[in-house]
N, CA, C and O atoms as CSV, one atom per row, in Angstrom:
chain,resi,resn,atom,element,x,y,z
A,1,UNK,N,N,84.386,97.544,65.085
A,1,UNK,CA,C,83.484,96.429,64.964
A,1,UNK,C,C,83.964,95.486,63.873
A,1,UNK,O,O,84.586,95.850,62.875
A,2,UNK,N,N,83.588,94.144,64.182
A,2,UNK,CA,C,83.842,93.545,63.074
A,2,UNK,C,C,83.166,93.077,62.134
A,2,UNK,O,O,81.978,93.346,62.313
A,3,UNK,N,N,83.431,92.221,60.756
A,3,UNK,CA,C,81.942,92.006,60.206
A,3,UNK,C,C,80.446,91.082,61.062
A,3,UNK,O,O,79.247,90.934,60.829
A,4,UNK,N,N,81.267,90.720,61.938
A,4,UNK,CA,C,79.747,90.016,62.562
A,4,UNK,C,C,79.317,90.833,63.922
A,4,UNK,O,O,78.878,90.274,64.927
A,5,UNK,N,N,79.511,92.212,63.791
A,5,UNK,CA,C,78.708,92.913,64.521
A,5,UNK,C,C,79.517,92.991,65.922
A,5,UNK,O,O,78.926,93.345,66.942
A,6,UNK,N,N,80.850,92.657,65.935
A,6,UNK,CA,C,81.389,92.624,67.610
A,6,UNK,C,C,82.323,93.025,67.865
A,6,UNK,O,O,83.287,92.730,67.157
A,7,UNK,N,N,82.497,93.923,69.041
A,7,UNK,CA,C,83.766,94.744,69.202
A,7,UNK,C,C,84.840,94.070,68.896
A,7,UNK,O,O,84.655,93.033,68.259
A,8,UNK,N,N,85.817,94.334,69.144
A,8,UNK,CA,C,86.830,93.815,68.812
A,8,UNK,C,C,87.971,94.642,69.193
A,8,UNK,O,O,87.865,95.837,68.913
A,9,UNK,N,N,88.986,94.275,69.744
A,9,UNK,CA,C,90.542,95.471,70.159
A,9,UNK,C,C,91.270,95.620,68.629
A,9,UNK,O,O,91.535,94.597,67.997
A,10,UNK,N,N,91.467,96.488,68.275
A,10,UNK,CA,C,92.770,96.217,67.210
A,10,UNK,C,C,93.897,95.930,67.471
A,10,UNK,O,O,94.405,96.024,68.589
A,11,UNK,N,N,94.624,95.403,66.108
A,11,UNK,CA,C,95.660,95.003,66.164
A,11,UNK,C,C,97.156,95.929,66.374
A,11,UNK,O,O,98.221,95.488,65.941
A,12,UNK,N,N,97.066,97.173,67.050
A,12,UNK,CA,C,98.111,97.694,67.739
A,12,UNK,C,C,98.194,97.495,68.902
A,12,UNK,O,O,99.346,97.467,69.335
A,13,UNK,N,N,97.241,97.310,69.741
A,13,UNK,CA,C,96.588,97.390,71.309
A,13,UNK,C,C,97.159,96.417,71.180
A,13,UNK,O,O,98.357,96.542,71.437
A,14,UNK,N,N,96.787,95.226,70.819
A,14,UNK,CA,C,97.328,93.742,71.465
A,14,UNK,C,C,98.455,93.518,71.072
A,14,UNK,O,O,99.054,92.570,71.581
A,15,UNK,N,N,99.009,94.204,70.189
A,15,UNK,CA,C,100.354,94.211,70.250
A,15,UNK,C,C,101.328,94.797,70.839
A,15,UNK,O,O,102.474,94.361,70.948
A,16,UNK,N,N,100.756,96.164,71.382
A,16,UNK,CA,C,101.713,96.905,72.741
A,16,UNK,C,C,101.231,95.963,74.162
A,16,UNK,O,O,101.908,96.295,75.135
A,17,UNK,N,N,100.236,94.898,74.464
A,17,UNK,CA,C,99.664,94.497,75.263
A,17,UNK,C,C,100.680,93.169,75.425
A,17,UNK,O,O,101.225,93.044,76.522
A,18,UNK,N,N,100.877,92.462,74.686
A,18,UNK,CA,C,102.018,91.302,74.301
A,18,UNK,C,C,103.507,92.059,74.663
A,18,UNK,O,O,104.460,91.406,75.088
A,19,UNK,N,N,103.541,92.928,74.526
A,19,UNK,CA,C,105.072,93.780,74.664
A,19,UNK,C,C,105.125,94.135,75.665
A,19,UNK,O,O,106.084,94.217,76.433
A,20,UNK,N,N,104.265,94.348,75.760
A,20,UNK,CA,C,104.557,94.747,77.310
A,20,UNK,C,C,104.348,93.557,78.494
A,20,UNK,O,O,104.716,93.913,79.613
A,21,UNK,N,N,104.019,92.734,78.429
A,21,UNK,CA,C,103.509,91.162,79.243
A,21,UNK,C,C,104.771,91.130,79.126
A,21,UNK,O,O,105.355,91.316,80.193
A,22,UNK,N,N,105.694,90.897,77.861
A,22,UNK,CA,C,106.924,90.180,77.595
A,22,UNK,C,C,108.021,91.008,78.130
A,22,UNK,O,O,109.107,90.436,78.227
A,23,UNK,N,N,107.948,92.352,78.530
A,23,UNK,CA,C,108.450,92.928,79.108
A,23,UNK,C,C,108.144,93.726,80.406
A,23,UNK,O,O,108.286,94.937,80.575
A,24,UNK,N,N,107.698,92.802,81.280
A,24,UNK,CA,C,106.997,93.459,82.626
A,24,UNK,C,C,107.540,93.938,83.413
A,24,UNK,O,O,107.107,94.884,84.071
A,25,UNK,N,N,109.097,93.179,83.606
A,25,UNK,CA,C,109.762,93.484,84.575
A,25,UNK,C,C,110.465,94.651,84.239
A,25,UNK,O,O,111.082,94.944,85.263
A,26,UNK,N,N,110.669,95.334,83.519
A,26,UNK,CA,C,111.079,96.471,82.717
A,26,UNK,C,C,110.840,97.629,83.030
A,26,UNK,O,O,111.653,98.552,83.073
A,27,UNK,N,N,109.119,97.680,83.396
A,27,UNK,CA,C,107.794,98.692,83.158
A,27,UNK,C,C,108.450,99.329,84.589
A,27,UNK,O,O,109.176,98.776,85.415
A,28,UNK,N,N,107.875,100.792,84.556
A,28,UNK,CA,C,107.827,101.417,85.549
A,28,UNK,C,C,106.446,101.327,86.218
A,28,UNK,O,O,105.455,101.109,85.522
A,29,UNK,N,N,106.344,101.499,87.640
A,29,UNK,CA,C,104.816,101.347,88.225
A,29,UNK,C,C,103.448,102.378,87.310
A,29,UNK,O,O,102.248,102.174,87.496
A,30,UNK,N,N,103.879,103.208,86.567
A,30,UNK,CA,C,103.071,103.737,85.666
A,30,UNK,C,C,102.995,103.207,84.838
A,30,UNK,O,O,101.816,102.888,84.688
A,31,UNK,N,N,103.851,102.699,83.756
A,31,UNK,CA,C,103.630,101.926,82.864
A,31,UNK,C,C,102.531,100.226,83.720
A,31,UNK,O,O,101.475,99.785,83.267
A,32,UNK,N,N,103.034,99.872,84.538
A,32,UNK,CA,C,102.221,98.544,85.141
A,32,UNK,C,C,100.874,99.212,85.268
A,32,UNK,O,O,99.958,98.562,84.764
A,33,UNK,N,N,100.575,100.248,85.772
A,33,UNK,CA,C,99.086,100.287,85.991
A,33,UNK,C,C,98.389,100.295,84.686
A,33,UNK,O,O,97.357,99.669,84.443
A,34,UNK,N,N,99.044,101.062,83.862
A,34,UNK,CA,C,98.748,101.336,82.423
A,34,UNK,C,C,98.211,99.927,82.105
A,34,UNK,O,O,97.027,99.600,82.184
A,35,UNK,N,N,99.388,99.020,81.680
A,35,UNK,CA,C,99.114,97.984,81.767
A,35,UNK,C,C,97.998,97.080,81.903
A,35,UNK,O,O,97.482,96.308,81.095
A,36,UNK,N,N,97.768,97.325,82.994
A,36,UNK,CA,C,96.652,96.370,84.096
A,36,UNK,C,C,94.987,97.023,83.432
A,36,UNK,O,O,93.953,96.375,83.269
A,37,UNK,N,N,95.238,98.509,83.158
A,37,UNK,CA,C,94.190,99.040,82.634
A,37,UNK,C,C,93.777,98.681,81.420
A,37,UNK,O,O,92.611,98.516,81.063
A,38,UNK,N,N,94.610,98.581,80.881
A,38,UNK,CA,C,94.705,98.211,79.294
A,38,UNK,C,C,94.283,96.435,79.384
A,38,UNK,O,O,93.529,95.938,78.548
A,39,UNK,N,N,94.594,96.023,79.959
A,39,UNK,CA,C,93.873,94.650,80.454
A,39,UNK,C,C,92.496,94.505,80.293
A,39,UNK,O,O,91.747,94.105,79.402
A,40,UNK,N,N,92.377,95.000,81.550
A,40,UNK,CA,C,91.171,95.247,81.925
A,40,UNK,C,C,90.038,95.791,81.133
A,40,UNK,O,O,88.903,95.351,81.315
A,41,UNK,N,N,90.284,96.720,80.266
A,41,UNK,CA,C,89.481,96.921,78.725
A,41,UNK,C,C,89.305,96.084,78.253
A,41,UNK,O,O,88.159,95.648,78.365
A,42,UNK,N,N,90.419,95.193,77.310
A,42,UNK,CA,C,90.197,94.093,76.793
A,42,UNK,C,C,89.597,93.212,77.242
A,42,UNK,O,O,89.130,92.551,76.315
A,43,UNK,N,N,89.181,92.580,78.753
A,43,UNK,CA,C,88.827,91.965,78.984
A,43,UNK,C,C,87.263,91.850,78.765
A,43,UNK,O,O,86.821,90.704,78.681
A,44,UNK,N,N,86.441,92.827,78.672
A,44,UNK,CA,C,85.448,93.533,78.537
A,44,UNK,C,C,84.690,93.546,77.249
A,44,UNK,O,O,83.489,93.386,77.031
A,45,UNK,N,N,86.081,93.863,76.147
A,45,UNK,CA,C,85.653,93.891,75.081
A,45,UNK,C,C,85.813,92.683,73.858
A,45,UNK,O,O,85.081,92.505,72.884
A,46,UNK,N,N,87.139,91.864,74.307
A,46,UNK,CA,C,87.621,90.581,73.671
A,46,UNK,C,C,87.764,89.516,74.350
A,46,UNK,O,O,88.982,89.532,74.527
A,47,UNK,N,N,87.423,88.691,74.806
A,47,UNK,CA,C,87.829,87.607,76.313
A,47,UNK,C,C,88.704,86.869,75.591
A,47,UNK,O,O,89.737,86.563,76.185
A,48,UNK,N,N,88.556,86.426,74.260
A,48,UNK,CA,C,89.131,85.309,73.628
A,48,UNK,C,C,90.783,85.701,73.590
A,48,UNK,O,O,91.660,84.838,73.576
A,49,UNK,N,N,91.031,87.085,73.577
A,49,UNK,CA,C,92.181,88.020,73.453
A,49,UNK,C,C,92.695,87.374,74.752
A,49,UNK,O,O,93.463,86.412,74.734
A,50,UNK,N,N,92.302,87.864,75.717
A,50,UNK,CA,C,92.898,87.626,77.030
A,50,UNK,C,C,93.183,86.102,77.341
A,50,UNK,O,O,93.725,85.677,78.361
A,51,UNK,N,N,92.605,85.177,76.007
A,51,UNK,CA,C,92.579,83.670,76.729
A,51,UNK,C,C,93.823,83.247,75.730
A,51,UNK,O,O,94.639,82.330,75.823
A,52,UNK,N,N,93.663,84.161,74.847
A,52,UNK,CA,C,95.133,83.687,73.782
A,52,UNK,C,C,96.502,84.101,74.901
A,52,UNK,O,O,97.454,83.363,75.156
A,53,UNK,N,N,96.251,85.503,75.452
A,53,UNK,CA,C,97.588,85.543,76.251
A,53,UNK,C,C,97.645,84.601,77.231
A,53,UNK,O,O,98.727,84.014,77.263
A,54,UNK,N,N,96.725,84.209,78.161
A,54,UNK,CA,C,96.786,82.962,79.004
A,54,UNK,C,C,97.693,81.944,78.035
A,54,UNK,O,O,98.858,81.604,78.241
A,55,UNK,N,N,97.169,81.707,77.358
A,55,UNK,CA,C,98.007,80.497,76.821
A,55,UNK,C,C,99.249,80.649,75.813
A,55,UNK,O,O,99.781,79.714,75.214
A,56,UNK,N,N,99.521,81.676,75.757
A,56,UNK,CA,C,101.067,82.245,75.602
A,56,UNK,C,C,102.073,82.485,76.380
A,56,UNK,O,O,103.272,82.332,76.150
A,57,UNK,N,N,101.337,83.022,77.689
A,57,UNK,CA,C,102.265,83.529,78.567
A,57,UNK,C,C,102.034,82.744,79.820
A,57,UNK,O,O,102.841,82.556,80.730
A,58,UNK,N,N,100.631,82.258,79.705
A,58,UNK,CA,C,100.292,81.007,81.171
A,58,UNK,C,C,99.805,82.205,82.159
A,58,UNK,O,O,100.256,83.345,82.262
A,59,UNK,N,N,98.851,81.641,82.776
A,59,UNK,CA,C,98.262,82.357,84.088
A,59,UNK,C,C,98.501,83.243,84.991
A,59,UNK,O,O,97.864,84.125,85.567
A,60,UNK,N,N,99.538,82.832,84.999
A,60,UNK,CA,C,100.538,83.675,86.684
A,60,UNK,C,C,100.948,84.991,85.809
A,60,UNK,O,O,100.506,86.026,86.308
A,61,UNK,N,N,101.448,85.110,85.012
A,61,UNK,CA,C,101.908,86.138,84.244
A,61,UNK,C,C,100.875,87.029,84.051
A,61,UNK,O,O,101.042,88.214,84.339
A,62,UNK,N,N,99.974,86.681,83.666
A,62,UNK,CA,C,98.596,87.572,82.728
A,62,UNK,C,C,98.477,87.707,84.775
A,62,UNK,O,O,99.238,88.465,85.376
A,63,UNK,N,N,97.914,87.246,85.174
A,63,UNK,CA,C,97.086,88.094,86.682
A,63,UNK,C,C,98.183,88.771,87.272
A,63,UNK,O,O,97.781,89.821,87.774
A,64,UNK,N,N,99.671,88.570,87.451
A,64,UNK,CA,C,100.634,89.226,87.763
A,64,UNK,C,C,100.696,90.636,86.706
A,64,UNK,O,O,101.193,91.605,87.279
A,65,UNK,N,N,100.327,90.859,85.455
A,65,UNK,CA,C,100.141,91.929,84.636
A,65,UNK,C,C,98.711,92.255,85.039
A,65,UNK,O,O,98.082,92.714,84.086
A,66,UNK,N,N,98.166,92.179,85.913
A,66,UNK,CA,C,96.330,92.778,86.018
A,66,UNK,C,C,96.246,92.859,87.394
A,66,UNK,O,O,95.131,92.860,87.915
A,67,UNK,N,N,97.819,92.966,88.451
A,67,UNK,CA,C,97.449,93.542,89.680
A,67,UNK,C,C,98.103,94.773,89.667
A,67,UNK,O,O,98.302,95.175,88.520
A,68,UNK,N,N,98.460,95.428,90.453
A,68,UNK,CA,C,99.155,97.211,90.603
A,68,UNK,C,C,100.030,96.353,91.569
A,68,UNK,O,O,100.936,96.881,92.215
């Protein structure tokens, strides 16, 4: 939690989450689902997280990392 009362991901998660976006094509189909899961948490718990990678990595990338 943070001081104003709201979840929040830490700062390892979004950093294996960025590493791995930046390295997608890499991932094995386990690692991608992983991935997509690990998404999908965040999305739940940080939106603003998921809107910073949108605009790091642009759209197609982030939903191409959140299909199997």
């Amino acid at each position: 939690l943070g001081s104003d009362e709201r979840a929040y991901v830490g700062r390892r998660l979004k950093r294996k989450i960025r590493a791995q976006i930046h390295q997608m094509e890499r991932l094995s189909p386990t690692e991608r689902s992983s991935l997509a899961g690990l998404i999908a948490y965040v999305m739940g718990n940080d939106p603003s997280f998921i809107n910073s990678l949108i605009n790091k990595y642009g759209l197609e990338r982030v939903r191409d990392a959140r299909q199997l």
